[in-house]
C-alpha positions in Angstrom: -21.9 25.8 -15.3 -20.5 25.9 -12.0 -16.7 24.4 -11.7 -13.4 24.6 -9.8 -11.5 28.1 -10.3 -8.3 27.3 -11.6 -4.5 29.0 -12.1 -5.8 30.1 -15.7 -8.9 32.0 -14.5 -7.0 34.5 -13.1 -7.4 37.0 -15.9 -10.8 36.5 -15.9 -11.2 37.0 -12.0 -9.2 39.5 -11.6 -11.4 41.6 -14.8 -14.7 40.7 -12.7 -12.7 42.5 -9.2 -11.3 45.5 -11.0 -14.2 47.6 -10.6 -14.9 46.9 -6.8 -11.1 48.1 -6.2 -10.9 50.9 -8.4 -14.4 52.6 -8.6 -16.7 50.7 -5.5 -16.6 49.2 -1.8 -17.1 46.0 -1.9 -13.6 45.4 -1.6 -11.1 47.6 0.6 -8.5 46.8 -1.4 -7.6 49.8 -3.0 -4.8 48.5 -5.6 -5.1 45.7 -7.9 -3.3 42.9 -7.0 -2.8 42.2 -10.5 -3.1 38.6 -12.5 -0.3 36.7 -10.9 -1.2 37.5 -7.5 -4.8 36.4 -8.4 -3.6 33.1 -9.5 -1.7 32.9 -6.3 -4.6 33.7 -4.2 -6.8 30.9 -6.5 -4.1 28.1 -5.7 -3.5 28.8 -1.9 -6.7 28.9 -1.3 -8.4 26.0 -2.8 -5.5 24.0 -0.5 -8.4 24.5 2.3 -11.2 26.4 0.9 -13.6 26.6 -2.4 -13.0 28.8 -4.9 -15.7 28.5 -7.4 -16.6 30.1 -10.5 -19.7 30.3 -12.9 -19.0 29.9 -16.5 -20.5 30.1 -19.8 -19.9 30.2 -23.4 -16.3 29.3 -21.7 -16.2 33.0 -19.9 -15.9 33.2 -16.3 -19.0 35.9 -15.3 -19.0 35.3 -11.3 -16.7 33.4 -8.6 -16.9 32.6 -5.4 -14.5 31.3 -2.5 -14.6 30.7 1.6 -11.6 31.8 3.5 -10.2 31.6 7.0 -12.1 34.2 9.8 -9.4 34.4 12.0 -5.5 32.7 12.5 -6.4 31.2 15.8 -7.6 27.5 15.6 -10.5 27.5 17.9 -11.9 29.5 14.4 -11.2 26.6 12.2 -15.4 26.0 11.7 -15.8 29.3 10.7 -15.0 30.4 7.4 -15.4 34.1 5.3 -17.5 33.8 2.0 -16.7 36.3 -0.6 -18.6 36.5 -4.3 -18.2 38.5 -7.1 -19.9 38.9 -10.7 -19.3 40.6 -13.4 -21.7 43.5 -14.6 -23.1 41.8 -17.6 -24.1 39.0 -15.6 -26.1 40.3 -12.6 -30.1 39.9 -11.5 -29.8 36.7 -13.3 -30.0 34.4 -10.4 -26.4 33.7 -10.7 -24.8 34.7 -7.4 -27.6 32.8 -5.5 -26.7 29.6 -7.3 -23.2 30.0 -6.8 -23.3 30.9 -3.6 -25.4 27.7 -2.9 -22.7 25.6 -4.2 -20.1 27.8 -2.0 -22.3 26.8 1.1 -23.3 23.3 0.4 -19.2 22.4 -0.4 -18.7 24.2 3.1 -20.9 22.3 4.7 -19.7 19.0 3.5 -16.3 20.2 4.8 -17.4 20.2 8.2 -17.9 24.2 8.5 -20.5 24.8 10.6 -20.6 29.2 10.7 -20.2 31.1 7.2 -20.0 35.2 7.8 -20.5 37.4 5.1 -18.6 40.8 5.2 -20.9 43.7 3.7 -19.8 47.1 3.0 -23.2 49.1 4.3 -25.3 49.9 3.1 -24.7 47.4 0.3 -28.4 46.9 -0.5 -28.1 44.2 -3.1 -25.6 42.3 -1.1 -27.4 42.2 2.7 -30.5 41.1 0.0 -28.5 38.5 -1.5 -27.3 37.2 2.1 -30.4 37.4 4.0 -32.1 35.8 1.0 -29.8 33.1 2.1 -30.7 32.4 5.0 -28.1 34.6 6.8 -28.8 36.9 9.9 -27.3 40.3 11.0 -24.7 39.5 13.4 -23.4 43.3 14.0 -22.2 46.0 12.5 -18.2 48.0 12.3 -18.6 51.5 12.6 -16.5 53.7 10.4 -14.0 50.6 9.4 -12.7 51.1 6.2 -11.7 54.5 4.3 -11.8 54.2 0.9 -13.1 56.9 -1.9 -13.1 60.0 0.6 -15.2 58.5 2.9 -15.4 56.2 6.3 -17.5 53.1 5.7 -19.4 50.7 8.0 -18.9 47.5 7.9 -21.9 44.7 8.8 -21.5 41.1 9.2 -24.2 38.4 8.3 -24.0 35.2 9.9 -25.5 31.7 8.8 -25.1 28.8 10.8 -24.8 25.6 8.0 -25.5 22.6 11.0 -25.2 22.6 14.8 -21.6 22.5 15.7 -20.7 18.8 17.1 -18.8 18.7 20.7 -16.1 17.6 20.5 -16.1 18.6 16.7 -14.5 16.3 13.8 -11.7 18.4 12.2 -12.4 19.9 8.9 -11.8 18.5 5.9 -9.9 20.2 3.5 -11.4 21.5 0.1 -8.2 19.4 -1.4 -9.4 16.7 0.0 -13.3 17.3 -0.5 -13.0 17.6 -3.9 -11.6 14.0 -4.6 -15.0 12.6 -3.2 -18.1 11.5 -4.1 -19.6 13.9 -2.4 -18.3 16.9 -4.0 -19.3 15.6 -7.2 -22.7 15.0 -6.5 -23.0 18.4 -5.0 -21.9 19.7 -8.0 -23.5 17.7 -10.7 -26.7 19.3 -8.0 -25.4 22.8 -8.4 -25.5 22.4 -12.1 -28.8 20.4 -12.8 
């Protein structure tokens, strides 16, 4: 089932991100944040962005979550996607349906750009993205150093609908999630 992350998933979140800080690259974080700053990061964010997770059995296996590109607001219709899920539950179809959800609630929010950030080569991920529609958009030479090695970096771009001029402001994911439409997204994402 697809839902809202809440505070008390961070335990659960922050046990499906471990192993992408400690032991992989699909993260350049290189400490854990640890459980309370995960529960931080869930609440701040859903102020303006999704932050979704997949859940069964009541165990959270995947989440997923937009963020702001960039400070300035001429950026505000642009927004970073992130997922993540766990090891037992991968090549089960699950990061595509989340990641659906992710883009549909972005959409209904007004975003019109979503840019994924791909550690290269990141095979399963560029995959994943292009599978979703998403196109190359360029690639960071030698950006992040992390486990005795330089990295490139590629971004993937998808454009969710033609950006409107003068544009509507975005609506927050606070406020999205209060609507009918998020709920019939949702009761969608989980048909």
């Amino acid at each position: 089932m697809i839902r809202i992350a809440r505070a008390d998933d961070a335990a659960a979140v922050h046990d499906i991100y471990t192993p992408s800080v400690l032991h992989g690259v699909e993260t350049f974080e290189t400490e854990l944040p640890g459980v309370e700053a995960m529960r931080e990061r869930i609440t701040a964010r859903l102020r303006q962005y999704p932050w979704i997770v997949w859940e069964e059995a009541g165990r959270v296996l995947a989440y997923a979550y937009a963020s702001r590109f960039r400070e300035r607001a001429a950026y505000d219709w642009i927004a970073e996607t992130s997922i993540y899920v766990h090891a037992d539950a991968r090549r089960r179809g699950i990061a595509r349906r989340l990641y659906g959800a992710l883009l549909d609630a972005m959409r209904l929010q007004g975003i019109n750009q979503a840019v994924g950030v791909i550690t290269l080569p990141g095979k399963s991920s560029v995959t994943m993205h292009e599978a979703m529609g998403f196109s190359p958009a360029g690639v960071w030479r030698s950006s992040g150093y992390k486990l005795d090695a330089w990295w490139d970096v590629g971004v993937w771009q998808l454009e969710l609908q033609p950006p409107e001029n003068p544009p509507r402001p975005v609506v927050s994911f606070a406020q999205l999630r209060e609507t009918q439409g998020w709920n019939a997204l949702l009761q969608r994402a989980n048909a």
